[in-house]
ZAZAPA-947984 format. One record per residue: residue number from 1; chain; x, y, z of N, C-alpha, C in turn. Coordinates in Angstrom, 1 decimal. Example, Ala and Ser with C-alpha at 12.3 -4.5 7.8 and 13.67 -1.06 7.14 Angstrom:
   balo   fivo      npx      npy      npz     capx     capy     capz      cpx      cpy      cpz
      1      A     13.2     -5.7      7.8     12.3     -4.5      7.8     13.2     -3.3      7.8
      2      A     12.8     -2.2      7.1     13.7     -1.1      7.1     12.9      0.0      7.9
# end
This chain:
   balo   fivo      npx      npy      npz     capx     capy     capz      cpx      cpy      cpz
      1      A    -19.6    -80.6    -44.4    -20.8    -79.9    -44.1    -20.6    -78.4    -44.5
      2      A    -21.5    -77.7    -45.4    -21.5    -76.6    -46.1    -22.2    -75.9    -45.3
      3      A    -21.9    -74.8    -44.6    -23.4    -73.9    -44.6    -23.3    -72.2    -45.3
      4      A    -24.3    -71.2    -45.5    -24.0    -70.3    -45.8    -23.7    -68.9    -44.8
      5      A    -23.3    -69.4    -43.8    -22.9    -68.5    -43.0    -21.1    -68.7    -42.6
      6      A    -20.5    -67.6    -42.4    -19.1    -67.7    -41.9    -18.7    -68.3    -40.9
      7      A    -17.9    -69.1    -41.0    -17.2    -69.3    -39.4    -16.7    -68.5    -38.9
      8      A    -17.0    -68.6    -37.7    -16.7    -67.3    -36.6    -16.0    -67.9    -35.7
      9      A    -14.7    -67.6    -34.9    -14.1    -68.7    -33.9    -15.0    -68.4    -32.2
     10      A    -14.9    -69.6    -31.6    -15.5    -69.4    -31.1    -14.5    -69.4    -29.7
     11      A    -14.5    -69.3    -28.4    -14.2    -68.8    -27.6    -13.0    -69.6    -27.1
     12      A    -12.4    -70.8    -27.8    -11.3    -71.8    -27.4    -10.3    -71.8    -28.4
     13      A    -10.7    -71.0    -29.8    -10.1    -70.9    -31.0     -9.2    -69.3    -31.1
     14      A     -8.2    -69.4    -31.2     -7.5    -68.3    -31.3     -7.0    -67.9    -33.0
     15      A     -6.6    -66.8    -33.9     -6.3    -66.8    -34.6     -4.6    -66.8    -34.5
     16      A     -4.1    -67.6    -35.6     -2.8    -67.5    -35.5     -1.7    -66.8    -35.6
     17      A     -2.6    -65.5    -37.1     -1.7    -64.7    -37.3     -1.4    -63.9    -36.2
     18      A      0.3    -63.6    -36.4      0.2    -62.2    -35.2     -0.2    -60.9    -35.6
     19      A     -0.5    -60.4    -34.9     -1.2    -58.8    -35.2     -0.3    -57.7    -34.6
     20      A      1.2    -57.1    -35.4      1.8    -56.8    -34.6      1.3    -54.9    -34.4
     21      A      0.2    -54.5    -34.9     -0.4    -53.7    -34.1     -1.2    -54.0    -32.9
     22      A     -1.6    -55.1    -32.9     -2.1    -55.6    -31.6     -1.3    -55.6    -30.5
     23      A     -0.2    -56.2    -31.2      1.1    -56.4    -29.8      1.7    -55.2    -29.4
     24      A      1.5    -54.4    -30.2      1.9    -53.3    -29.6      1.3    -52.4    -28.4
     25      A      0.4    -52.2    -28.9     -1.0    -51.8    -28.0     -0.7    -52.7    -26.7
     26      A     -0.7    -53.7    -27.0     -0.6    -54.8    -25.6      0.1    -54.2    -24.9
     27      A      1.4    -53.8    -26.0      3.0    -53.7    -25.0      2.9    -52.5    -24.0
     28      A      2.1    -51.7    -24.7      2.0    -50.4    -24.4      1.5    -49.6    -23.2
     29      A      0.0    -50.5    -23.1     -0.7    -50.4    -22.3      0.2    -51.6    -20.8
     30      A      0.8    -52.4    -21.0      1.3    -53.1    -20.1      2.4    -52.5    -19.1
     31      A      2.9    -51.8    -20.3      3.9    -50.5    -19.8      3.6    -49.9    -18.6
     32      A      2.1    -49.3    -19.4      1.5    -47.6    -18.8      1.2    -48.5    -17.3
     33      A      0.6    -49.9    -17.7      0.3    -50.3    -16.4      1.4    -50.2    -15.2
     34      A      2.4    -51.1    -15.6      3.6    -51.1    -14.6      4.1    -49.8    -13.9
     35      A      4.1    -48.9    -15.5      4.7    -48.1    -14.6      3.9    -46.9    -14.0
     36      A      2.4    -47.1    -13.6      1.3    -46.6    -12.8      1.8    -47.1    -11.7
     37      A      1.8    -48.5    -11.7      1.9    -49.3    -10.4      3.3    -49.1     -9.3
     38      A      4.3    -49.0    -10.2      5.5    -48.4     -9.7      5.3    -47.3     -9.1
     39      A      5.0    -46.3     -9.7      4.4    -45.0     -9.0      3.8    -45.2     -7.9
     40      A      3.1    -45.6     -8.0      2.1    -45.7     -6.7      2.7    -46.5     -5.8
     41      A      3.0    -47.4     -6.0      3.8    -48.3     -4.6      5.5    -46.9     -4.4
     42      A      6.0    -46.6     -5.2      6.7    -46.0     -5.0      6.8    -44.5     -3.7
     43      A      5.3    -44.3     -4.1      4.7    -43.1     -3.6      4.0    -43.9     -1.7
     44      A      3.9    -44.8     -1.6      3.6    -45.6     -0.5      5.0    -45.9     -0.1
     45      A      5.6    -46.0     -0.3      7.3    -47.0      0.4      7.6    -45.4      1.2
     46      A      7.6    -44.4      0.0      8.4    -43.1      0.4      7.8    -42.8      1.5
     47      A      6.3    -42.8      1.4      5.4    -42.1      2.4      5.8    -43.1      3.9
     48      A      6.0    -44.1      4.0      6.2    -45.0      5.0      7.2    -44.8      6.2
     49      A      8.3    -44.5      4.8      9.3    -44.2      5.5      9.5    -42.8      6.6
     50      A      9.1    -42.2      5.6      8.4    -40.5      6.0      7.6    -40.8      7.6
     51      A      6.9    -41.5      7.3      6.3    -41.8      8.3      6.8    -42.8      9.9
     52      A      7.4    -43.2      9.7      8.4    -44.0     10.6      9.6    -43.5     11.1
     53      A     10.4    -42.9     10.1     11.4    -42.5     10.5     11.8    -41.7     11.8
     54      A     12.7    -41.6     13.0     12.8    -41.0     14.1     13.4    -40.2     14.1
     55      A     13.6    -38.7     14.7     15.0    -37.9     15.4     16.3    -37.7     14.0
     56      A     15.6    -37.9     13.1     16.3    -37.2     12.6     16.2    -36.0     11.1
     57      A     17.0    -35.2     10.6     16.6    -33.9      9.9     16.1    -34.0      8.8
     58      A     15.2    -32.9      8.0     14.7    -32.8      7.0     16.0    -33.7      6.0
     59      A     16.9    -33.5      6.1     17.8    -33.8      4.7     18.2    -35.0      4.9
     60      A     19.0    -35.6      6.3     19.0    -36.9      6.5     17.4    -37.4      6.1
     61      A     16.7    -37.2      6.4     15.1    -38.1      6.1     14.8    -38.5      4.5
     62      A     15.2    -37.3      3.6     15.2    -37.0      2.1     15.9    -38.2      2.0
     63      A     17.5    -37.8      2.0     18.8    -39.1      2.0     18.1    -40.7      2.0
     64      A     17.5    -40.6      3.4     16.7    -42.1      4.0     15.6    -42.6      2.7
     65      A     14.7    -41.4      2.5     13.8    -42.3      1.4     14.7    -42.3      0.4
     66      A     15.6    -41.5      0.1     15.8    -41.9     -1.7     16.6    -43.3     -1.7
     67      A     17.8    -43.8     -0.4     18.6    -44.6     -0.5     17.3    -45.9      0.1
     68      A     16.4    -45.7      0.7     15.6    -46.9      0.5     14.8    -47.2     -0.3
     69      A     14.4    -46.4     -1.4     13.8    -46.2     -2.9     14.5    -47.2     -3.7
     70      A     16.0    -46.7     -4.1     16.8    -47.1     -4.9     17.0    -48.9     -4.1
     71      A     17.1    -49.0     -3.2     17.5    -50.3     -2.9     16.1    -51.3     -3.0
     72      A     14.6    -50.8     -3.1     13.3    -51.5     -3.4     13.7    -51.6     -5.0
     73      A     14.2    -50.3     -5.5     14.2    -50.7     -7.2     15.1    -51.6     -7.7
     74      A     15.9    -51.5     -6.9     17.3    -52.3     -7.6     16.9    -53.9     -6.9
     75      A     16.2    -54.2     -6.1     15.7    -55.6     -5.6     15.0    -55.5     -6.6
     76      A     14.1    -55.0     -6.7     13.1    -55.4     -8.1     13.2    -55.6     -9.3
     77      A     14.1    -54.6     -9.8     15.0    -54.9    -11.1     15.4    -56.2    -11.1
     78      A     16.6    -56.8    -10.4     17.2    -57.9     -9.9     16.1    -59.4    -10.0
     79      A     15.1    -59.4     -9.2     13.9    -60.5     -9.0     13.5    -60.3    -10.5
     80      A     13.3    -59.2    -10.9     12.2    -59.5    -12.7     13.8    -59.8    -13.3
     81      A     15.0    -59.5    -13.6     16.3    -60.2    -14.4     16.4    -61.8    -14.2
     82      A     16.4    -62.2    -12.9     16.0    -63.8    -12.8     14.9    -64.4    -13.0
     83      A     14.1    -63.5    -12.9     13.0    -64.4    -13.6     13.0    -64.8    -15.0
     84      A     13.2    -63.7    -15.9     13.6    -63.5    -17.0     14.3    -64.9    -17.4
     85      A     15.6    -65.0    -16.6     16.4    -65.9    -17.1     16.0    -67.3    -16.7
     86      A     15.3    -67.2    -15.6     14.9    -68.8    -15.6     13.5    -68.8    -16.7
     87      A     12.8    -68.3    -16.9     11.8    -68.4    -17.7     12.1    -68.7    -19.3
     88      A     12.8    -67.6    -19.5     13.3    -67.0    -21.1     14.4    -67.9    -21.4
     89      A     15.2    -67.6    -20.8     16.6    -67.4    -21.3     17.7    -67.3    -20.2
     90      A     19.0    -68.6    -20.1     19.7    -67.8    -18.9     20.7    -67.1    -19.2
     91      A     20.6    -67.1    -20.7     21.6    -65.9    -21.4     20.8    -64.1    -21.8
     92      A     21.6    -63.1    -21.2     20.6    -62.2    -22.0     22.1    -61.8    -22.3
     93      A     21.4    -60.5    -23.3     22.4    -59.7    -24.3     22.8    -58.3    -23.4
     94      A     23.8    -57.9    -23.6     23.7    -56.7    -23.1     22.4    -55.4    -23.6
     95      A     22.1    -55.6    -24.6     20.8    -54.5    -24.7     19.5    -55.7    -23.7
     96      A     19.4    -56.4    -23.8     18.2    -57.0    -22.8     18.7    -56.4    -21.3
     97      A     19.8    -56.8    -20.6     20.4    -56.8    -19.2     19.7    -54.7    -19.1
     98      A     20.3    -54.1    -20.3     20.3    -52.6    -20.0     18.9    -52.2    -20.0
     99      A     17.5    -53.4    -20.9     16.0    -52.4    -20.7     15.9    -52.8    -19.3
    100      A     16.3    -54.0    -19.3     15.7    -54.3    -17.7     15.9    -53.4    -16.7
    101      A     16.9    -53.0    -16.8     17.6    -52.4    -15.6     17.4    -51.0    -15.6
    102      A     16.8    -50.6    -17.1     16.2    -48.9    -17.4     14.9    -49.0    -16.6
    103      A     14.0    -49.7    -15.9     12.5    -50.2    -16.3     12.4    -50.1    -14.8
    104      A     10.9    -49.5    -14.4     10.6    -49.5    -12.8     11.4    -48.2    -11.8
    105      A     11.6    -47.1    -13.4     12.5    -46.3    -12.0     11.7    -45.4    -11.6
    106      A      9.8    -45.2    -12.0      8.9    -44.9    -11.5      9.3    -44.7     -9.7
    107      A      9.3    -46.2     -9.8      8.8    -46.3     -8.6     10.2    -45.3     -7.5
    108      A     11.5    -44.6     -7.8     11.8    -43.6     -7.1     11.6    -42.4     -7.0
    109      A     11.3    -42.3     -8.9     10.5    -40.8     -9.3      9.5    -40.6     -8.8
    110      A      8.9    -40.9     -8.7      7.6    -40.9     -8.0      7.4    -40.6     -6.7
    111      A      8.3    -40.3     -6.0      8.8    -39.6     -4.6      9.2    -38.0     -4.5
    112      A      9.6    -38.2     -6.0     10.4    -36.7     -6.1      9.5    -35.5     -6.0
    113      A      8.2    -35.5     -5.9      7.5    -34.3     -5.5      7.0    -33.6     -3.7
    114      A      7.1    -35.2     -3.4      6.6    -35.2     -1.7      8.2    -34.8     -1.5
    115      A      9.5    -35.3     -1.8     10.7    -35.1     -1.0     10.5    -33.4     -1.6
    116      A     10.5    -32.9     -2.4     10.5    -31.4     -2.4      9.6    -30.6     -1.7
    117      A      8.4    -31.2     -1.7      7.6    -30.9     -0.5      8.5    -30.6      1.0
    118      A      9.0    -32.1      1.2      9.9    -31.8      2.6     10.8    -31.0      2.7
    119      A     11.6    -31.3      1.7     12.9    -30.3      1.4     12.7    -29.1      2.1
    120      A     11.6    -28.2      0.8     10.9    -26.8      0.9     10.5    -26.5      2.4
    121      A      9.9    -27.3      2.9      9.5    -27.2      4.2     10.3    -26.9      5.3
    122      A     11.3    -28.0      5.1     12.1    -27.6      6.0     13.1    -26.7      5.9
    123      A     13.2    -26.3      4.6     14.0    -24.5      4.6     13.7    -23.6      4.8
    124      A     12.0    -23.7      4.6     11.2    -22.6      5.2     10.9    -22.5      7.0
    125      A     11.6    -23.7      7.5     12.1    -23.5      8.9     11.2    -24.1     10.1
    126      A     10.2    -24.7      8.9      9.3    -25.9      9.8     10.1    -26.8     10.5
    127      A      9.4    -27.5     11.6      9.8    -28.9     12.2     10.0    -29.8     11.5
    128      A     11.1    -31.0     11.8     11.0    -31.9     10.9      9.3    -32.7     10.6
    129      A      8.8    -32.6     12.0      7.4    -33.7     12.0      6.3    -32.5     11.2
    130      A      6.1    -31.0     11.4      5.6    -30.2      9.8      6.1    -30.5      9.0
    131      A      7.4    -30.6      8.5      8.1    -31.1      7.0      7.1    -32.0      6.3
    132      A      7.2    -33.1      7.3      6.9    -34.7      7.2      5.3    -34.6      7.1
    133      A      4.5    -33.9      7.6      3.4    -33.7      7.2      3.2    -33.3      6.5
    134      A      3.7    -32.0      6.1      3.0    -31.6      4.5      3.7    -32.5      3.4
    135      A      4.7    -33.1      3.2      5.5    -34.1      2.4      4.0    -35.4      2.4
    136      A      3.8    -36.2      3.2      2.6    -37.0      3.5      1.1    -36.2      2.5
    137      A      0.8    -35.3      3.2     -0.3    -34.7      2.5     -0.5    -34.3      0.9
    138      A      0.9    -34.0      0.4      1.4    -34.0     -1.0      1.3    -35.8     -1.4
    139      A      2.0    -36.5     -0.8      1.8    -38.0     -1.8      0.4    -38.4     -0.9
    140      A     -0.4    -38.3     -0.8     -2.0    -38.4     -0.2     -2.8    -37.9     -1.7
    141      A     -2.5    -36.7     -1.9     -2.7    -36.0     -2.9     -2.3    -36.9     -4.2
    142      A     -1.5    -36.9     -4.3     -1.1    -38.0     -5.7     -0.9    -38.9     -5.6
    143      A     -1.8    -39.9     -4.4     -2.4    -41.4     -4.4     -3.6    -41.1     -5.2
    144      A     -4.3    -40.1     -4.2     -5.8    -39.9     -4.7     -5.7    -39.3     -6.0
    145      A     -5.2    -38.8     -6.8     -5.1    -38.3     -8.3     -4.6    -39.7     -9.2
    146      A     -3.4    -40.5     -8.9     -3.4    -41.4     -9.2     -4.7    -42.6     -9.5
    147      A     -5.6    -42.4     -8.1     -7.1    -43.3     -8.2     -7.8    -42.6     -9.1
    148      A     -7.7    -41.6     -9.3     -9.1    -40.5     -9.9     -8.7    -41.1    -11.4
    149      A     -7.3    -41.0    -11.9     -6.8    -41.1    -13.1     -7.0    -42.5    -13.5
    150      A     -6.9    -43.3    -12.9     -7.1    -45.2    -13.0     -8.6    -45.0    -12.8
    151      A     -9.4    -44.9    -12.5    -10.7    -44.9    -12.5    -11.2    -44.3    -13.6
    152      A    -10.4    -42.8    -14.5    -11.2    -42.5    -15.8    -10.3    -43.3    -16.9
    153      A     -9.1    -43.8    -16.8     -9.1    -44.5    -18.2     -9.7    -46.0    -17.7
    154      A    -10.2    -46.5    -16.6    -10.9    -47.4    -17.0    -12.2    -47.4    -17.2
    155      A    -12.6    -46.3    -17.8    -14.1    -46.1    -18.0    -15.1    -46.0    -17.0
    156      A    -14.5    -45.7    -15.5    -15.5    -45.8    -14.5    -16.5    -44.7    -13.9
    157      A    -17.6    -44.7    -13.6    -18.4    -43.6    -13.5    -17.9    -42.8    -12.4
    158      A    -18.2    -41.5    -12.3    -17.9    -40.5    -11.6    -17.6    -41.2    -10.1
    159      A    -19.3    -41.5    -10.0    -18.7    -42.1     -8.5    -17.9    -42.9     -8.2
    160      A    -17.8    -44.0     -8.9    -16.7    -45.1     -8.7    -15.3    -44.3     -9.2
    161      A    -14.9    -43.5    -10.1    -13.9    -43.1     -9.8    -13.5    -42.3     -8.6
    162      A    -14.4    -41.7     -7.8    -14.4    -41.3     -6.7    -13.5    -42.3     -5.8
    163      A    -14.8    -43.2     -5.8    -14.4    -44.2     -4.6    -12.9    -44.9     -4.6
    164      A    -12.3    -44.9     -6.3    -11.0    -45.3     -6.7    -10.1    -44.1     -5.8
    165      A    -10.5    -43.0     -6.0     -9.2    -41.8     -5.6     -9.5    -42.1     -4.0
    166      A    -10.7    -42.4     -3.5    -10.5    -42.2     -1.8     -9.8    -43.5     -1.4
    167      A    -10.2    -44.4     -2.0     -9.4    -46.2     -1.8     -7.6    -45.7     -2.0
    168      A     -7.4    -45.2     -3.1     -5.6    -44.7     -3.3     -4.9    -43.5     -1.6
    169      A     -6.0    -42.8     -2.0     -5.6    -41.9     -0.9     -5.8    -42.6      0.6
    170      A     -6.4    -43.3      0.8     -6.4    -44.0      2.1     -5.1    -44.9      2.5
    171      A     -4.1    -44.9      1.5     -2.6    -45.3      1.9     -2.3    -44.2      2.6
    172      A     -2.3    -42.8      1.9     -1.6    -41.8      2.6     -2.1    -41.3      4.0
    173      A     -3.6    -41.4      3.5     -4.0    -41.5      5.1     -3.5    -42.4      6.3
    174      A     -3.8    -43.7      5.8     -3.0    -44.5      7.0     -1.4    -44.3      7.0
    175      A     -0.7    -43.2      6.5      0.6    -42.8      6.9      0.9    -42.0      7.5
    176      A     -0.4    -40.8      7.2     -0.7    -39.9      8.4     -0.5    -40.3      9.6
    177      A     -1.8    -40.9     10.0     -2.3    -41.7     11.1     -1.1    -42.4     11.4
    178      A     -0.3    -43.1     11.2      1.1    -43.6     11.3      2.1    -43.0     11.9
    179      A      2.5    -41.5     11.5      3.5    -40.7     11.9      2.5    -40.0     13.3
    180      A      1.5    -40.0     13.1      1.1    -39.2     14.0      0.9    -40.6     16.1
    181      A      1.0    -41.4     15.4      0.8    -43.0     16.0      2.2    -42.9     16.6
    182      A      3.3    -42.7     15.8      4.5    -43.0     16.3      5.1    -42.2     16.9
    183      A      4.9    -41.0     16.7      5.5    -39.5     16.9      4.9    -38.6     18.1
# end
């Protein structure tokens, strides 16, 4: 059956070739994603802690989030290497073992502005629970910039980007409310 129009695929038909500018772009954007999302849960674990923690000093508290940082990363790392291997492969190479293990360190970095927040705070001779608030109100701040930011590359209108930064910042808020709950 001849017609004079093109076939076009239609929505069950994929093309075979690969498009390795396409995959890249994929890779890329999958990245940017993860390592958004690291950030941000990153920036919630820290805040939590911050927020829980009891009776003790600006620098033990710093110590506390970074060594429970590193031990959420290093579970995480660990859970995505087995998966890897049961999915993929149960052999990797040593360059596979080493991206894995480079990958998700967002989610510690991503503390490092609220812990200098604390730091600073507490050299300037605040209370630990002042420290711990302005440290809180700093990653509040960069939940809600994180939402504002995910709301304009996804093309969303003012207001809904809005409503993206108050939805992010309302973690930090409920951490407030948290330390102030516990404390």
């Amino acid at each position: 059956m001849s017609t004079d129009r093109p076939h076009t695929a239609g929505p069950m038909e994929t093309d075979p070739s690969p498009d390795p500018t396409r995959d890249a772009v994929v890779r890329e954007r999958l990245a940017e994603e993860t390592a958004t999302a690291n950030a941000i849960y990153g920036i919630i674990v820290s805040s939590a802690v911050m927020a829980s923690v009891h009776g003790q000093s600006v620098l033990q508290l710093a110590v506390a989030v970074l060594i429970t940082l590193v031990v959420y990363w290093a579970a995480e790392r660990f859970a995505h290497v087995m998966g890897r291997r049961i999915v993929s492969s149960p052999h990797l190479t040593p360059a596979q073992l080493r991206r894995h293990l480079g990958n998700g360190w967002e989610l510690v970095s991503a503390s490092f502005l609220p812990l200098a927040v604390l730091l600073v705070a507490g050299l300037l001779g605040t209370t630990v629970s002042t420290a711990v608030l302005a440290a809180l109100i700093c990653a509040t701040v960069l939940l809600s910039a994180a939402g504002w930011r995910v709301g304009r590359q996804a093309g969303l209108t003012r207001r809904s980007r809005l409503l993206s930064a108050m939805c992010s910042g309302a973690f930090g808020g409920a951490m407030i409310l948290l330390k102030s709950l516990l404390h």
